[in-house]
Structures are given as C-alpha cells and as structure tokens.
VMD Tcl script that builds the backbone (N, CA, C; Angstrom):
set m [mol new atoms 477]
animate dup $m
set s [atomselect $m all]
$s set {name element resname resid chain x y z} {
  {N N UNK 1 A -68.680 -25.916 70.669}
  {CA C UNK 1 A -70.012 -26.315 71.071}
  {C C UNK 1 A -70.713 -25.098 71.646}
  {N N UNK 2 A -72.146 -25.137 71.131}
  {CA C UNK 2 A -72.773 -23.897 71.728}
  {C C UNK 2 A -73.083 -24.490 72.951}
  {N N UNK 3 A -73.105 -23.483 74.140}
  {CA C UNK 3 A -74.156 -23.535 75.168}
  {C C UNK 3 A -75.630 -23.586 75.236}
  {N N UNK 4 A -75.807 -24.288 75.790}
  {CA C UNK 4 A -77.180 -24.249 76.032}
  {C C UNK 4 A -77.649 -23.798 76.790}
  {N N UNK 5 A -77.301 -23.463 77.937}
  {CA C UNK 5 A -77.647 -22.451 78.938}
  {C C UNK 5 A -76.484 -22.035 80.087}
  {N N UNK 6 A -76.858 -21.093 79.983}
  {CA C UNK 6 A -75.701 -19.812 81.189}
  {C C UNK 6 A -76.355 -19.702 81.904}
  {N N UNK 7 A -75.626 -19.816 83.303}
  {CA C UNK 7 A -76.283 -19.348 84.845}
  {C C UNK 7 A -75.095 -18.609 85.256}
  {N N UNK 8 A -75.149 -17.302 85.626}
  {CA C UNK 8 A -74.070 -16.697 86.391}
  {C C UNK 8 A -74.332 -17.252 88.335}
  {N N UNK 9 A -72.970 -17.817 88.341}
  {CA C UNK 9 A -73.121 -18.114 89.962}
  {C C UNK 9 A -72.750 -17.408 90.676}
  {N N UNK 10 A -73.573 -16.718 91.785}
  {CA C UNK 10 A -73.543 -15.666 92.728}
  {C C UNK 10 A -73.245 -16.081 94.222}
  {N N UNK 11 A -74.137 -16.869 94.226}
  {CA C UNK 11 A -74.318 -17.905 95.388}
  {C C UNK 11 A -74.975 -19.456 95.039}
  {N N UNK 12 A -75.115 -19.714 96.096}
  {CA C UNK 12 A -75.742 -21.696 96.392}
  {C C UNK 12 A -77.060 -21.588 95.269}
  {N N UNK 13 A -77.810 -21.105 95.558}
  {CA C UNK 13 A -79.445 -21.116 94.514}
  {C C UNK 13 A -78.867 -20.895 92.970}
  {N N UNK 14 A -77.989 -20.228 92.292}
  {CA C UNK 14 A -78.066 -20.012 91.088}
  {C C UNK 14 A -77.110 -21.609 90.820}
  {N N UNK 15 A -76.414 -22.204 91.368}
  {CA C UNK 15 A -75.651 -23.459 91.495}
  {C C UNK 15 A -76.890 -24.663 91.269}
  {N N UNK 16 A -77.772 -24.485 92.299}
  {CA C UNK 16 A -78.962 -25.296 92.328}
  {C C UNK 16 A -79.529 -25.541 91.114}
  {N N UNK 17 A -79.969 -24.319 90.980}
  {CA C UNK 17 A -80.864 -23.933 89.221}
  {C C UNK 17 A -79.858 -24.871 88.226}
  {N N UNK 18 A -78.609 -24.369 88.027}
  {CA C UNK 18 A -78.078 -25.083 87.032}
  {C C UNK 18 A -77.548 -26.837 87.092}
  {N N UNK 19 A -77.716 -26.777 87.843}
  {CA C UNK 19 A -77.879 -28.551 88.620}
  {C C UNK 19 A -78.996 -29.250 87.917}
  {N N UNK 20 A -79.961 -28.104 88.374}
  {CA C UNK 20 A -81.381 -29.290 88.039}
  {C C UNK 20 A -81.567 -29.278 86.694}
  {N N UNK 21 A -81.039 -27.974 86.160}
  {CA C UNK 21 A -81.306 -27.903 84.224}
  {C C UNK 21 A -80.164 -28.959 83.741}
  {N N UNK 22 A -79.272 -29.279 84.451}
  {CA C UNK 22 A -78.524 -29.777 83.467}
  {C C UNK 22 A -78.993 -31.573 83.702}
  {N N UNK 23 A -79.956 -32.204 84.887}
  {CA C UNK 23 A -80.275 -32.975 85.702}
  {C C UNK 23 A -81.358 -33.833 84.350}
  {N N UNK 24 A -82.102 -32.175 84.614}
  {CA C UNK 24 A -83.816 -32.248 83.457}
  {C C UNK 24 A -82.993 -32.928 81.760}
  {N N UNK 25 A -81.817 -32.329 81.324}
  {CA C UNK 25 A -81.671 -32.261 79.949}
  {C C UNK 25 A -80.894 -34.031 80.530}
  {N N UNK 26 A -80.264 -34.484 81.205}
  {CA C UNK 26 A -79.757 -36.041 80.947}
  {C C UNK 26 A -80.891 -36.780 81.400}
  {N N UNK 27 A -81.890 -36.415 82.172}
  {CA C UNK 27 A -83.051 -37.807 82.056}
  {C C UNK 27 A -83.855 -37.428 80.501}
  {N N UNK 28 A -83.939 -36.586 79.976}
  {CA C UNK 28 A -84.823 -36.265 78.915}
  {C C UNK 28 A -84.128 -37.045 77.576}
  {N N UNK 29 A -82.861 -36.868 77.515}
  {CA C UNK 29 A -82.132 -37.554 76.244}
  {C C UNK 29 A -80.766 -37.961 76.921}
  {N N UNK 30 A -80.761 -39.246 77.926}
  {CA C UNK 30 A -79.712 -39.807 78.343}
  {C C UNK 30 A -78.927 -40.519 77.827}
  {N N UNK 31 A -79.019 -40.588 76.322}
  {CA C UNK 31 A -77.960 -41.122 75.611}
  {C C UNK 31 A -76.832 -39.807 74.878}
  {N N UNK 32 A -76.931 -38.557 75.533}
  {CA C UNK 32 A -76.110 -37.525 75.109}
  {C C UNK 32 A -75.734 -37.315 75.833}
  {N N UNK 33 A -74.204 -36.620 75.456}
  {CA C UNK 33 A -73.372 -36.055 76.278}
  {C C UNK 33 A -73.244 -35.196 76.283}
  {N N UNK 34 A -73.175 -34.378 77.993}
  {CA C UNK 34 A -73.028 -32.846 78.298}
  {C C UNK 34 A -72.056 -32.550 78.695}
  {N N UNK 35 A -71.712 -31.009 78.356}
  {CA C UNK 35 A -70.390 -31.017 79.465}
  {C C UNK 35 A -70.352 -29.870 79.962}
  {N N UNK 36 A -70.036 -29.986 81.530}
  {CA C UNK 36 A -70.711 -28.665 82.269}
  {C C UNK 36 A -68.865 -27.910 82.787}
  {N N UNK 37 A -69.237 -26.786 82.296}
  {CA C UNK 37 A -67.737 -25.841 82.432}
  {C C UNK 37 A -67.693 -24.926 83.202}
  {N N UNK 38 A -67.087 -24.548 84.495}
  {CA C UNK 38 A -67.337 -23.989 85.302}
  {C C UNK 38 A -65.920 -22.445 85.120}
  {N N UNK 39 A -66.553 -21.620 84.771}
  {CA C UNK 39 A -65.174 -20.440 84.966}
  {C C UNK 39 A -65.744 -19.605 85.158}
  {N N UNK 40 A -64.420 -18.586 85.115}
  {CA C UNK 40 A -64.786 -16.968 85.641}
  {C C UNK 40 A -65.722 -16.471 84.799}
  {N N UNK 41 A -66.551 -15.362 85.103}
  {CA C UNK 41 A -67.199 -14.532 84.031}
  {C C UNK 41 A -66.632 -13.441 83.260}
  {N N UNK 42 A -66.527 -13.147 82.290}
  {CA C UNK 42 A -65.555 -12.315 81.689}
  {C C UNK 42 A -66.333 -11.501 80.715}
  {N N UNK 43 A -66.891 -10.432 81.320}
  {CA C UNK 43 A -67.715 -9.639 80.691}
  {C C UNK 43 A -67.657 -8.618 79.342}
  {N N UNK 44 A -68.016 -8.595 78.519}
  {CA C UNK 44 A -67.700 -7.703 77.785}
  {C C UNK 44 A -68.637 -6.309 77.696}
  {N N UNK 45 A -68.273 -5.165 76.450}
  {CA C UNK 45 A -69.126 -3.754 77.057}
  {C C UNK 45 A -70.605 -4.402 77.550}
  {N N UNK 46 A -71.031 -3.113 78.246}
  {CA C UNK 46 A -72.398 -3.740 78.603}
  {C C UNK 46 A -72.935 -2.353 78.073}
  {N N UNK 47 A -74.439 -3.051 77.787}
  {CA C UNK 47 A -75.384 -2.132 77.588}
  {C C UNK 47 A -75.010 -0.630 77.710}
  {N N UNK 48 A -75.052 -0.255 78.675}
  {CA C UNK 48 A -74.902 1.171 79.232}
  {C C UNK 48 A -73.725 1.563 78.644}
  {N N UNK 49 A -72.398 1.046 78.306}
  {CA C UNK 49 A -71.413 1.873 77.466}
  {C C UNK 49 A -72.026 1.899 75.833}
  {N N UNK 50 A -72.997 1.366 75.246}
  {CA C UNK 50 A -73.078 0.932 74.328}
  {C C UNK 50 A -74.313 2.185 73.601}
  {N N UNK 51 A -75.070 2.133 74.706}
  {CA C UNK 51 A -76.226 3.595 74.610}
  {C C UNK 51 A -75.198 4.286 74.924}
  {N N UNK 52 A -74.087 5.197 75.814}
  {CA C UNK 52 A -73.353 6.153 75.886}
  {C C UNK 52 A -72.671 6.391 74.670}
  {N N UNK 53 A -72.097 5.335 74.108}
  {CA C UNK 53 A -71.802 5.867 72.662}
  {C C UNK 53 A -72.505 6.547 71.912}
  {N N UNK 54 A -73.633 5.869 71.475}
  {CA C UNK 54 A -74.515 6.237 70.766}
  {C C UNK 54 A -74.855 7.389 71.044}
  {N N UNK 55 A -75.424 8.029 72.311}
  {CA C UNK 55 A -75.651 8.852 73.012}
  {C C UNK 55 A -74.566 10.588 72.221}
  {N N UNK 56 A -73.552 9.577 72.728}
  {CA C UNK 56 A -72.355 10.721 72.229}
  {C C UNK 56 A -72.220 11.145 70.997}
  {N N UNK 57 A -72.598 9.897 69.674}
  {CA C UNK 57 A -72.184 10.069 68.530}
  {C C UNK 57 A -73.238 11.179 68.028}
  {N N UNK 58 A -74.505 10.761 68.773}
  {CA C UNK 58 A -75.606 11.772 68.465}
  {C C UNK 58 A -75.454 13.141 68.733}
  {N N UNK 59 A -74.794 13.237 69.717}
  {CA C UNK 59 A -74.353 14.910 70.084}
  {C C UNK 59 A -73.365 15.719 69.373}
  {N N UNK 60 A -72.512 14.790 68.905}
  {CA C UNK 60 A -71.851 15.210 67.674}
  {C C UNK 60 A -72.052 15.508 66.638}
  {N N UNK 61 A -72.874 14.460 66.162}
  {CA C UNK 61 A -73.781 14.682 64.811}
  {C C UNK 61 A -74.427 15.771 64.597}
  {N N UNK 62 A -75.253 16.531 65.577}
  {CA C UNK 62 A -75.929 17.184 66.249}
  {C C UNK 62 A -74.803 19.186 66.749}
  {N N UNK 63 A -73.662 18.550 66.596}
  {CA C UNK 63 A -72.935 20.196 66.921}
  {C C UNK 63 A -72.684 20.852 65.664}
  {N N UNK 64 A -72.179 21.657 66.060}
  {CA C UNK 64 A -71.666 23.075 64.732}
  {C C UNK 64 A -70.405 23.137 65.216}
  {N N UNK 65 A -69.423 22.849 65.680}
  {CA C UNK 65 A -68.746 23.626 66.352}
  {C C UNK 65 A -67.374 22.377 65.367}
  {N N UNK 66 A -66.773 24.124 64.574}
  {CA C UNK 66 A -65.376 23.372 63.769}
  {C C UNK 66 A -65.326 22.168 63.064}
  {N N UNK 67 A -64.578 21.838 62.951}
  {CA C UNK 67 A -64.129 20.578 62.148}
  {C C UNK 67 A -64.993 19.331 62.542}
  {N N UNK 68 A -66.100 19.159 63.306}
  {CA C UNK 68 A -66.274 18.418 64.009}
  {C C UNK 68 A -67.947 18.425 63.201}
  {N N UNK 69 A -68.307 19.600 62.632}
  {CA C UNK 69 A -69.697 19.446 62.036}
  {C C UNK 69 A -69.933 18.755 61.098}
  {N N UNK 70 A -71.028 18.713 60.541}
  {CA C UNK 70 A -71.486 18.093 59.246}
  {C C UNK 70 A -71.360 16.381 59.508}
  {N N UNK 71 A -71.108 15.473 60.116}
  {CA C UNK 71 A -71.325 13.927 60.300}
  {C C UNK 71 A -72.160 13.661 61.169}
  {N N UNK 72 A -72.496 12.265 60.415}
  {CA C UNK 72 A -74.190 11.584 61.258}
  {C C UNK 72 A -73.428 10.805 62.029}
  {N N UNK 73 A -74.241 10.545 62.641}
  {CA C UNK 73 A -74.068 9.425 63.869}
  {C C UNK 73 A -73.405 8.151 63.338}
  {N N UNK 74 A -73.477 7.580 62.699}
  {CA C UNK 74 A -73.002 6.520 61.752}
  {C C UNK 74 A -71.295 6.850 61.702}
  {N N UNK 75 A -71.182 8.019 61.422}
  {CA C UNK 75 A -69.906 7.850 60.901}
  {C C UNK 75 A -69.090 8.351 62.130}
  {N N UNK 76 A -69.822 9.173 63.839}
  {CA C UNK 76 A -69.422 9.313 64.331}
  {C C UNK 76 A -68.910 8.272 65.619}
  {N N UNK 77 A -69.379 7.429 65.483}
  {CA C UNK 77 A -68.989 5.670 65.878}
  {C C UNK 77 A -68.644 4.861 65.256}
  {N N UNK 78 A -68.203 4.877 63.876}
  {CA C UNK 78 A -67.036 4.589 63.006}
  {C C UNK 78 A -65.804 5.096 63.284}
  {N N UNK 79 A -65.618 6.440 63.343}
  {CA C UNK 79 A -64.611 7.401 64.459}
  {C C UNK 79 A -64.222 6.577 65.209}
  {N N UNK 80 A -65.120 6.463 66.427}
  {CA C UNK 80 A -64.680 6.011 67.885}
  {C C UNK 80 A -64.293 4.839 67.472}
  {N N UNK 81 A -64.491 4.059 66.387}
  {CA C UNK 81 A -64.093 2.714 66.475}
  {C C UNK 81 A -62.354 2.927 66.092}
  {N N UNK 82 A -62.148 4.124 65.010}
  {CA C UNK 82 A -61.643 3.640 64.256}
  {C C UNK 82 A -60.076 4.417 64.753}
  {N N UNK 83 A -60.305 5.663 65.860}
  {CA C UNK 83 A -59.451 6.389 66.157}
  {C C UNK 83 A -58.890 5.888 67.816}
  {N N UNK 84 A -59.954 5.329 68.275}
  {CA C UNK 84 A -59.768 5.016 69.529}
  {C C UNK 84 A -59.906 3.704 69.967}
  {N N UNK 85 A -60.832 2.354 69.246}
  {CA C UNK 85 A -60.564 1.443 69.051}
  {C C UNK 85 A -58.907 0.352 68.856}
  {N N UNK 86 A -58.864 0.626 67.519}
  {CA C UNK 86 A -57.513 -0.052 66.890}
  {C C UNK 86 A -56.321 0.200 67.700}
  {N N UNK 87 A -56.077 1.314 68.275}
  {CA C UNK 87 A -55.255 1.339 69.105}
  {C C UNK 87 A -55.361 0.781 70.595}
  {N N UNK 88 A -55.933 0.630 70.897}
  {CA C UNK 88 A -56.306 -0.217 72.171}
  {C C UNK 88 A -56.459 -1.693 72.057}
  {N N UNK 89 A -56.713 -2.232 70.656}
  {CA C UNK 89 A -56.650 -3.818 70.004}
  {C C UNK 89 A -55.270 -3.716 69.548}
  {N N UNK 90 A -54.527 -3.056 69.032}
  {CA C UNK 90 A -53.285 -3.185 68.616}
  {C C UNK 90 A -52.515 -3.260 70.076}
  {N N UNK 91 A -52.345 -2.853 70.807}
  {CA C UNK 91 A -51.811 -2.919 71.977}
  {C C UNK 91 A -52.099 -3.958 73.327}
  {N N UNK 92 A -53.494 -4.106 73.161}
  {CA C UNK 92 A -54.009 -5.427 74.280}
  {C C UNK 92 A -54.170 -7.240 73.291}
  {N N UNK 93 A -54.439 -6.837 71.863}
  {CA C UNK 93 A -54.556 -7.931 71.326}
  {C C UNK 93 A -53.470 -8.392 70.215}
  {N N UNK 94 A -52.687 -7.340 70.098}
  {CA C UNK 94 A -51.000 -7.593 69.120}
  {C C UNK 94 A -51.966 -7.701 68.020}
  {N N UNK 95 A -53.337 -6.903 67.489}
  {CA C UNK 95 A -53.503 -6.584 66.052}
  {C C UNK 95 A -52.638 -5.785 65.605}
  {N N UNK 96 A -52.252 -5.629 64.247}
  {CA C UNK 96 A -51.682 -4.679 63.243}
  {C C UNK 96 A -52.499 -3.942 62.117}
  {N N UNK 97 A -52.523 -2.992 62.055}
  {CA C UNK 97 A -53.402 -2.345 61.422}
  {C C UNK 97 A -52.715 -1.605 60.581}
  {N N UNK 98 A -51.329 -1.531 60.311}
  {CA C UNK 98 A -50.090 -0.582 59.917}
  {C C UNK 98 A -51.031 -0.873 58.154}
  {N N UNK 99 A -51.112 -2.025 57.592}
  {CA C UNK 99 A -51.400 -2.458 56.412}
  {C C UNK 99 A -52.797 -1.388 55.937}
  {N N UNK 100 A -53.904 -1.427 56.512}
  {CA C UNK 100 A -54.906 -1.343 56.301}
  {C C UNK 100 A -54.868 0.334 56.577}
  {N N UNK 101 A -54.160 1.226 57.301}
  {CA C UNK 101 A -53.784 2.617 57.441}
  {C C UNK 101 A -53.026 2.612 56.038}
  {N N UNK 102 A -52.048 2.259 55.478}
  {CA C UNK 102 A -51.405 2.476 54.240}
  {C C UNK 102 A -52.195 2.434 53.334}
  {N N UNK 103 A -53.229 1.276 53.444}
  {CA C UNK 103 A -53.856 1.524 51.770}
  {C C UNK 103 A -55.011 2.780 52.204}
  {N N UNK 104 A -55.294 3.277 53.061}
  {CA C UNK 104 A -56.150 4.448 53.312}
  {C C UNK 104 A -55.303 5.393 53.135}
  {N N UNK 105 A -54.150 5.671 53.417}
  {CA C UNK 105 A -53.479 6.722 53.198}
  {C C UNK 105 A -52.940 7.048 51.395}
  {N N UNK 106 A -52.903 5.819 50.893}
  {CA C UNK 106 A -52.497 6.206 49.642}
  {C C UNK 106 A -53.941 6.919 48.632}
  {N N UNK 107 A -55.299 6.569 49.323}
  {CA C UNK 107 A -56.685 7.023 48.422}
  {C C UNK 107 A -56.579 8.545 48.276}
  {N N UNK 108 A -55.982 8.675 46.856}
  {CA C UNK 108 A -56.541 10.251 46.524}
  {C C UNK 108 A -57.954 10.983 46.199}
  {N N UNK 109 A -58.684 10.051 45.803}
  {CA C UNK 109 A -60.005 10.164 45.451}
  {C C UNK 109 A -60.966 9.928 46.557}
  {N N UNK 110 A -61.293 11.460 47.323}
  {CA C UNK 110 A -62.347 11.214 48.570}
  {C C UNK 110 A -63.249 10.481 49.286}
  {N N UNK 111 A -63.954 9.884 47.412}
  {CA C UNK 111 A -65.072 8.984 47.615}
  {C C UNK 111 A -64.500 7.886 47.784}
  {N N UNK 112 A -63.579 7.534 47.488}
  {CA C UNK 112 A -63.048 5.963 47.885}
  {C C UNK 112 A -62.078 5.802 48.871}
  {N N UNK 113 A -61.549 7.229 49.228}
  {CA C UNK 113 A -60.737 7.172 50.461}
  {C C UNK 113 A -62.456 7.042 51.678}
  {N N UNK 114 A -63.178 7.418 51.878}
  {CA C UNK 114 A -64.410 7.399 52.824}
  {C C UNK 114 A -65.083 6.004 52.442}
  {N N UNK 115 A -64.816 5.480 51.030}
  {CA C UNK 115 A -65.467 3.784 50.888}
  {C C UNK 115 A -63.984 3.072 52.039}
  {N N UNK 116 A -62.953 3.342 51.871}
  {CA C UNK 116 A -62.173 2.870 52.659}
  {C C UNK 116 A -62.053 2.634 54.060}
  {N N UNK 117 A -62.337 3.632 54.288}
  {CA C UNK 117 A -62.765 4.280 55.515}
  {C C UNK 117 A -63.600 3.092 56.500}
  {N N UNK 118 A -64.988 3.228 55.465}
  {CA C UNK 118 A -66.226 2.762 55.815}
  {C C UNK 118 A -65.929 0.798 55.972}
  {N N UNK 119 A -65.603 0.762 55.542}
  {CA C UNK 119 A -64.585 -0.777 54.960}
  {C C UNK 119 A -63.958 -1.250 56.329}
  {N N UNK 120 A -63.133 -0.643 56.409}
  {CA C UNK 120 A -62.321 -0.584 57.667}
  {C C UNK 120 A -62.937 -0.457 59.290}
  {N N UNK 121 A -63.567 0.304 59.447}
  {CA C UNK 121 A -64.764 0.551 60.363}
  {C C UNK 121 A -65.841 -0.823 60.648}
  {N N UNK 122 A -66.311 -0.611 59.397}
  {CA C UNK 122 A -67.057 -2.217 59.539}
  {C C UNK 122 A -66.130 -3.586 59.870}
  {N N UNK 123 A -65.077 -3.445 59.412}
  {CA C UNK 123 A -64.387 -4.603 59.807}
  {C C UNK 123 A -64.174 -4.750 61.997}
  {N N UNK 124 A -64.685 -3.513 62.603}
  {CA C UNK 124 A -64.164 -3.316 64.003}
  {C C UNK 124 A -65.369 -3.609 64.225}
  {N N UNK 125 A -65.565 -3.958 65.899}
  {CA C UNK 125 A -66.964 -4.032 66.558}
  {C C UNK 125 A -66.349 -3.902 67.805}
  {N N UNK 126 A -67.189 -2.332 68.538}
  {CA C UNK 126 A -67.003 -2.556 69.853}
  {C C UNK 126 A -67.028 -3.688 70.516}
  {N N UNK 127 A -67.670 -4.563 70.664}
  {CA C UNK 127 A -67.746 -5.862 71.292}
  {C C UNK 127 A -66.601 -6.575 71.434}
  {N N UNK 128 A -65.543 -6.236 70.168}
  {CA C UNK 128 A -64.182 -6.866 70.457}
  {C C UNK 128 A -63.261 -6.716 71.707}
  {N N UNK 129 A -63.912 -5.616 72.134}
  {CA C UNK 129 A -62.990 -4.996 73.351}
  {C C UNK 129 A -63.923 -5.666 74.539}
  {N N UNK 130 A -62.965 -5.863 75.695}
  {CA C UNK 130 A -63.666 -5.899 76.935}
  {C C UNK 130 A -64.392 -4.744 77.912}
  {N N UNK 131 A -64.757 -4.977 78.897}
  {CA C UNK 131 A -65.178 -3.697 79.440}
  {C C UNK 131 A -64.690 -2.369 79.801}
  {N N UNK 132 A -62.753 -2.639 80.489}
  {CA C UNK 132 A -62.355 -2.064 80.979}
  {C C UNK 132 A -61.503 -0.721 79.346}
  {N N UNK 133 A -61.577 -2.441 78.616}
  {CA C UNK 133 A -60.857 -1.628 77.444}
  {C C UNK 133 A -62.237 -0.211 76.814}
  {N N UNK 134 A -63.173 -0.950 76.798}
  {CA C UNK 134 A -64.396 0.360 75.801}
  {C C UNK 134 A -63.956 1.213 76.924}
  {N N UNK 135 A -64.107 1.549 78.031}
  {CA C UNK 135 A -64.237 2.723 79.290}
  {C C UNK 135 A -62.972 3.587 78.589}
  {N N UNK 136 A -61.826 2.904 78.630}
  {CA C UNK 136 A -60.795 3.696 78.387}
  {C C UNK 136 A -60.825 4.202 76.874}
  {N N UNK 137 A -61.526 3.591 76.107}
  {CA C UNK 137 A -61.930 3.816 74.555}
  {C C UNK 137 A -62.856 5.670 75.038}
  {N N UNK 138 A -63.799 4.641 75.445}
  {CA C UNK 138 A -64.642 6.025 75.734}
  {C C UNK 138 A -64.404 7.353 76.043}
  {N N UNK 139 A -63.120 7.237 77.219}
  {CA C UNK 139 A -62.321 8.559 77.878}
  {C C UNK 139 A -61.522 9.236 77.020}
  {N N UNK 140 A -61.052 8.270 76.230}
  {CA C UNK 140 A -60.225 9.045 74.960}
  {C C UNK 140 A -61.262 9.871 74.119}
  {N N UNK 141 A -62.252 9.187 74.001}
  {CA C UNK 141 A -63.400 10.217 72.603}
  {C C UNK 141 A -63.741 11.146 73.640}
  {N N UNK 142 A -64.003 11.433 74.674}
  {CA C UNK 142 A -64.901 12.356 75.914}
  {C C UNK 142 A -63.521 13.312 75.698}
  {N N UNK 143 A -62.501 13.242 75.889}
  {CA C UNK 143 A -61.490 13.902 75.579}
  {C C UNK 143 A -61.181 14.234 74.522}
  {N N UNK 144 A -60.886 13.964 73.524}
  {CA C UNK 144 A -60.983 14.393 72.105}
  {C C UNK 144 A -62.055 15.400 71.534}
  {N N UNK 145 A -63.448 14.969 72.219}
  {CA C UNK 145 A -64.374 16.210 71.787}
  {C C UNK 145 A -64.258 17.383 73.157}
  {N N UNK 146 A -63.844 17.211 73.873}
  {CA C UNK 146 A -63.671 18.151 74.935}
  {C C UNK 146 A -62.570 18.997 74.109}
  {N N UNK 147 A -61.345 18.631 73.817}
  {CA C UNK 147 A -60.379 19.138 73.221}
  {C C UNK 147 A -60.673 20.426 72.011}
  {N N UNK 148 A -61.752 19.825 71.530}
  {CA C UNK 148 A -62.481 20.018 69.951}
  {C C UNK 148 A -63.719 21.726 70.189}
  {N N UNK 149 A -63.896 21.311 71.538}
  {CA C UNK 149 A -64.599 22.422 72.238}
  {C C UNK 149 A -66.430 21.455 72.316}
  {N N UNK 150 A -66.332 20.465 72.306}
  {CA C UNK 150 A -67.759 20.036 73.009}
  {C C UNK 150 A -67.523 18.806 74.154}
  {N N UNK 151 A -68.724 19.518 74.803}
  {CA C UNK 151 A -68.503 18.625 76.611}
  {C C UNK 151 A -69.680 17.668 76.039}
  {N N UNK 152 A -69.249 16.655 76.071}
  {CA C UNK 152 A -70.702 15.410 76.188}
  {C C UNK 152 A -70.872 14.859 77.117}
  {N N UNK 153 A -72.402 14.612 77.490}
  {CA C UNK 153 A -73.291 14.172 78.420}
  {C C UNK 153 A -72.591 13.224 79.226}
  {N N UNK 154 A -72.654 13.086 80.429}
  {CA C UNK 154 A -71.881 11.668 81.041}
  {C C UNK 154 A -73.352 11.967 81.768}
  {N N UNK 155 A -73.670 9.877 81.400}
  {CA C UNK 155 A -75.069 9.746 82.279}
  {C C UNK 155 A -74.445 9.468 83.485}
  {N N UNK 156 A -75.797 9.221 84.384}
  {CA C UNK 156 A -75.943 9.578 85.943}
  {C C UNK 156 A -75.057 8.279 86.582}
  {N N UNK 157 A -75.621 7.153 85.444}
  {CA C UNK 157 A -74.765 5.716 85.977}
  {C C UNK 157 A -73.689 5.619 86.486}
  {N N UNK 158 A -72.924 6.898 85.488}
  {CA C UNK 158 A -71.387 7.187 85.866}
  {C C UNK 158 A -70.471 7.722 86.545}
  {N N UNK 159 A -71.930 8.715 87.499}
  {CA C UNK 159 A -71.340 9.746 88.201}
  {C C UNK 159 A -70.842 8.679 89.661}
}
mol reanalyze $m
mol bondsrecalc $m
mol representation Tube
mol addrep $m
C-alpha cells in the first residue's frame, strides 16, 4: 500500500499534524480503511551525497591526469557505482555479482565489453544503499582518485 502521507515525528506538533490528516481523510470517506504505522526513520543518501557525486564525477571528467582521462561524467558514476557500489551490496545485502563480472570478463570485443559494462551499471542505483553505506562508497572513490593523483572537492557541509 502506498502512503499517503509522511510526517517525520520530532516532537508533540508534527504528531498533532498527522492526527488531524489522518482525522480529515476518515470523516471525508468513512467507509475506508486506514492504517497508520508508526516506525523508525530510515534514511537513505540524501541530496547532498548525491550532488557530491556528481560534483566529483565532473572533476574527473574534466582531468588529464593518466589513466583516468578521456570519460564523461556518465560513465564516471557508473564507476562509482560499479567499483565501489557492488561491493558494499555484496557484503551488507548478500548480493552476488560473481555471475555478471564473468560474463564481462569473457567480452573480447570493446564495444560490447563497455555495452556490458553500461548494462550492468544501469542495473545499480545509488539509492540502493543507505546513508552510512554511500559515505563509505564515497571515501573509497575520494581515495581511489587521490591514489590516481587527483584531490576532489569535499564541500563545506562536510568539513
């Protein structure tokens, strides 16, 4: 069942609010049934890791420096999904990915080893991860291009 409306409860007033909405929707159509679920909040990335990626992939896209030149942004958050992602879902969510690395590893033909690639990538979405997991996603790529010889931007949010 979809929700119909989210109230994060902080205190007594955001409790109130969702009282009276859920109050308004049974006098309005009191022959339906609601059902009000009360749990933790369990956040996933937010905004701000989500522009930092981006942020990053752009600076990459954007260097000269070694092995690391010549890709757009597109494919440089396909990367992060795909090098630093899966391993952090293989380990917090018991995915296996052993299958889907084999048939990439057997593509001799560039263009379809990178259709593979691309395949695979799209199948990931940051969003799968929780918050704490993208951060540690993130530290691995901040490290990896540090390694590579480029320092990327860490916004102010983070300092």
């Amino acid at each position: 069942m979809k929700p119909i409306a989210v109230y994060p409860l902080t205190g007594k007033m955001p409790l109130c609010a969702a009282v009276a909405r859920a109050e308004a929707l049974l006098r309005d159509e009191p022959d339906t049934l609601y059902e009000i679920v009360i749990r933790k909040h369990k956040s996933t990335r937010s905004i701000e890791q989500n522009s930092t990626l981006w942020m990053w992939a752009t600076e990459l896209q954007d260097t000269d420096v070694n092995e690391l030149a010549g890709h757009d942004k597109q494919w440089w958050y396909d990367e992060f999904k795909l090098k630093f992602e899966i391993p952090i879902l293989e380990r917090d969510e018991g995915l296996n990915f052993d299958m889907d690395r084999a048939i990439y590893a057997e593509q001799t033909n560039p263009d379809r080893k990178e259709h593979m690639r691309k395949l695979l990538a799209d199948s990931l979405h940051v969003s799968d991860m929780g918050v704490e997991q993208t951060s540690e996603a993130m530290e691995a790529f901040m490290q990896y291009a540090v390694n590579h010889g480029v320092l990327l931007t860490i916004p102010e949010e983070r300092i």
